[in-house]
N, C-alpha and C positions, 0 to 999 in steps of 0.2 A: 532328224537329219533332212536338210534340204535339199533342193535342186544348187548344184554344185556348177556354181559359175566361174569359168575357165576362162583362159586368157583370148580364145579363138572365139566366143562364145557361151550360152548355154547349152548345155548337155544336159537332152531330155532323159535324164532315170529316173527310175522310179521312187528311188530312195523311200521304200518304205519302213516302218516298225508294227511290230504286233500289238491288236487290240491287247489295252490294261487286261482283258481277261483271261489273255495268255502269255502275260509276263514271265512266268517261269520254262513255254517253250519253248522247244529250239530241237534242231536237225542234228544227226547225224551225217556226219560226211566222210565215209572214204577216198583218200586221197595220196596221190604220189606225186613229188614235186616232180621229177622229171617225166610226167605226161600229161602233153598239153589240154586235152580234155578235162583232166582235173583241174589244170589250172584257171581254164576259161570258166569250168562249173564254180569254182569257190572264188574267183573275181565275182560274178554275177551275186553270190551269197552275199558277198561284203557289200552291191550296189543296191541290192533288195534292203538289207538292215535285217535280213533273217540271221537270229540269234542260230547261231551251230559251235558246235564241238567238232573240232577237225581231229580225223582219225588216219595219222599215215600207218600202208604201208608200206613195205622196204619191198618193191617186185624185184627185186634183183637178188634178193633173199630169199625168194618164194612165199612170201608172208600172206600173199592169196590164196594160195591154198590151206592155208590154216582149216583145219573142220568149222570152225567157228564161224570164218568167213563164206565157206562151201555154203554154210545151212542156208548165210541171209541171198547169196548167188551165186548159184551153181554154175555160171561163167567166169566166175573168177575176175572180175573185170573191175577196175576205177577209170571215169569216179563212180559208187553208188552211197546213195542217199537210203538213211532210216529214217524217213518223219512221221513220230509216233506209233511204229509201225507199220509205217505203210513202206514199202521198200521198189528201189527206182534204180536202173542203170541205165547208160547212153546218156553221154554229157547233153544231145542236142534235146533227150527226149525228158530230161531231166529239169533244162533251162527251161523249157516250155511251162512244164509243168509249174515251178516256181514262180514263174510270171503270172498261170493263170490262178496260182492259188495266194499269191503273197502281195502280189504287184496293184497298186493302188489305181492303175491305167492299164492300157493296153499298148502302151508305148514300148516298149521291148518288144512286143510281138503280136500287129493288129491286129485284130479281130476281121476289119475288113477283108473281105476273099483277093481283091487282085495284091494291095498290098501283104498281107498274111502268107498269100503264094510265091513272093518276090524272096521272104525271108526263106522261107522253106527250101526255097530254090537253091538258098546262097546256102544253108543247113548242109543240105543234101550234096551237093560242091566240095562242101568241106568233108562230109563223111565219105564219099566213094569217090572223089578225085584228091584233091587236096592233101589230104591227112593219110591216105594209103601211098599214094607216089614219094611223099617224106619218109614216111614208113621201110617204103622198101629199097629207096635211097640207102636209110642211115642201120635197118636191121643185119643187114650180113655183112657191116665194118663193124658194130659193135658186139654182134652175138655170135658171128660165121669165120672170124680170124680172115674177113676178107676186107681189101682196099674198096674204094669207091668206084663206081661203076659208071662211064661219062655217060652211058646212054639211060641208065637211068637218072641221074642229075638233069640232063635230057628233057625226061617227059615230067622231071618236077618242073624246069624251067617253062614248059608248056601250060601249064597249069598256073604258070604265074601271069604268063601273057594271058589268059584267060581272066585270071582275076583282076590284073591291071584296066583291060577291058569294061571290068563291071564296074569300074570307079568312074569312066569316063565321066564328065559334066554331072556328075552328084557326091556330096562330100562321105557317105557310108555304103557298106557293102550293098544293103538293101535298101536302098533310098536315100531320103531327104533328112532321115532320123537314125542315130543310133538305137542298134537291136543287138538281140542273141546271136547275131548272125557275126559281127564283128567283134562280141567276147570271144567266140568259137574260133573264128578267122586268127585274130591277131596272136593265141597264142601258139598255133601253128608257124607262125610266119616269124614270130621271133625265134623259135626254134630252128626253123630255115636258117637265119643269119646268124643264130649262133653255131651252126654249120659251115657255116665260110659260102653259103648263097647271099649273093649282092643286091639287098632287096633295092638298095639306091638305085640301083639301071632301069627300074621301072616308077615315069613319074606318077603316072594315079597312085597305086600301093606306097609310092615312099611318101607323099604327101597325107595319104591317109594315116600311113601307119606311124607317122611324127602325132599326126592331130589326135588319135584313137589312143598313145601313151601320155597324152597331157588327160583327157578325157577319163580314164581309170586312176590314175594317180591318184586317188586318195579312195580307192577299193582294189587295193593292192599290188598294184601293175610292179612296182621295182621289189617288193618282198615275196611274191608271191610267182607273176608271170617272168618277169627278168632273170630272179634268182635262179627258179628252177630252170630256164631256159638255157644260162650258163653253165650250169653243171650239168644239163645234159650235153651240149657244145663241148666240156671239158671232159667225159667223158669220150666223146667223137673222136677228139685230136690223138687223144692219148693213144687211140689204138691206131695213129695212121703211121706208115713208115717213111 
């Protein structure tokens, strides 16, 4: 698999495949479509060319608590990765990892320290701002039998002008190049707007995030990020009055 040339440009991935010596390889991956973390980690899988077996399951069924699932983590948590036994959760710390062990370059996520920092920056963005203020947006209308709460809508909208910010005069989250940091990003954000948040009223974010779904389009963004994005969005509505 090559470098996949778009209509905006090349898009540097990595598009790697495993050495002939490990043709029969391939990852495990726990996975639930409606969370974005999983989504951004198994976009990245399909951009790497690492061979995996997707393993949903149903969190709405409690299917992470299975003993099964307990043994391999005792957080309960997707996405988490089996590769060949070696076992891996936290979608950012998981991306990382498949970059440095699968990925042909260091282009998803430099090696350089100011660059390398910039991602990390946008990583950590995404885990303790970003993805928790969505969280606690859309958790007590879908789990709490409660409506939406404008003041927190609020401090997700804050978080957007923040990100809109980080697009200024560069076409990715963390630079000059697509990274991990914009698989991570953009499946949060399509989440957002399958929420009924207006990603269009921010021009950085809506012009990055037109340019970032041509850019994945063929490592899964409409079967994989879309999809699941919808039906948690469908999900949303249904419980609003």
């Amino acid at each position: 698999m090559g470098n996949c040339m778009e209509t905006e440009g090349v898009v540097p991935l990595n598009n790697i495949t495993f050495d002939p010596k490990m043709i029969n390889h391939s990852i495990d991956l726990y996975f639930f479509p409606g969370s974005p973390p999983s989504r951004a980690t198994l976009m990245l899988v399909k951009a790497l060319g690492v061979k995996h077996n997707v393993k949903t399951l149903n969190l709405l069924a409690g299917e992470q608590m299975n003993p099964e699932f307990i043994k391999i983590n005792p957080m309960h948590t997707v996405p988490t990765i089996n590769d060949n036994g070696f076992i891996l959760w936290d979608s950012h710390v998981i991306m990382k990892y498949l970059v440095d062990q699968y990925g042909k370059d260091d282009s998803l996520h430099p090696k350089d320290a100011k660059k390398g920092a910039i991602v990390n920056h946008r990583l950590f963005f995404s885990a303790t701002v970003l993805f928790p203020r969505l969280q606690d947006y859309c958790s007590p209308v879908l789990f709490g039998n409660q409506q939406p709460d404008s003041s927190k809508a609020e401090k997700f909208e804050e978080a957007l002008v923040f990100l809109d910010g980080f697009l200024k005069n560069q076409p990715w989250v963390a630079g000059q190049q697509l990274t991990i940091a914009d698989f991570s990003i953009v499946a949060i954000i399509a989440t957002a707007e399958a929420v009924m948040f207006n990603i269009a009223k921010y021009s950085n974010l809506s012009e990055w995030y037109h340019k970032v779904k041509n850019a994945m389009s063929n490592y899964g963004y409409e079967d994989v990020n879309q999809a699941g994005a919808d039906a948690f969005g469908a999900m949303f509505k249904n419980k609003l009055k």
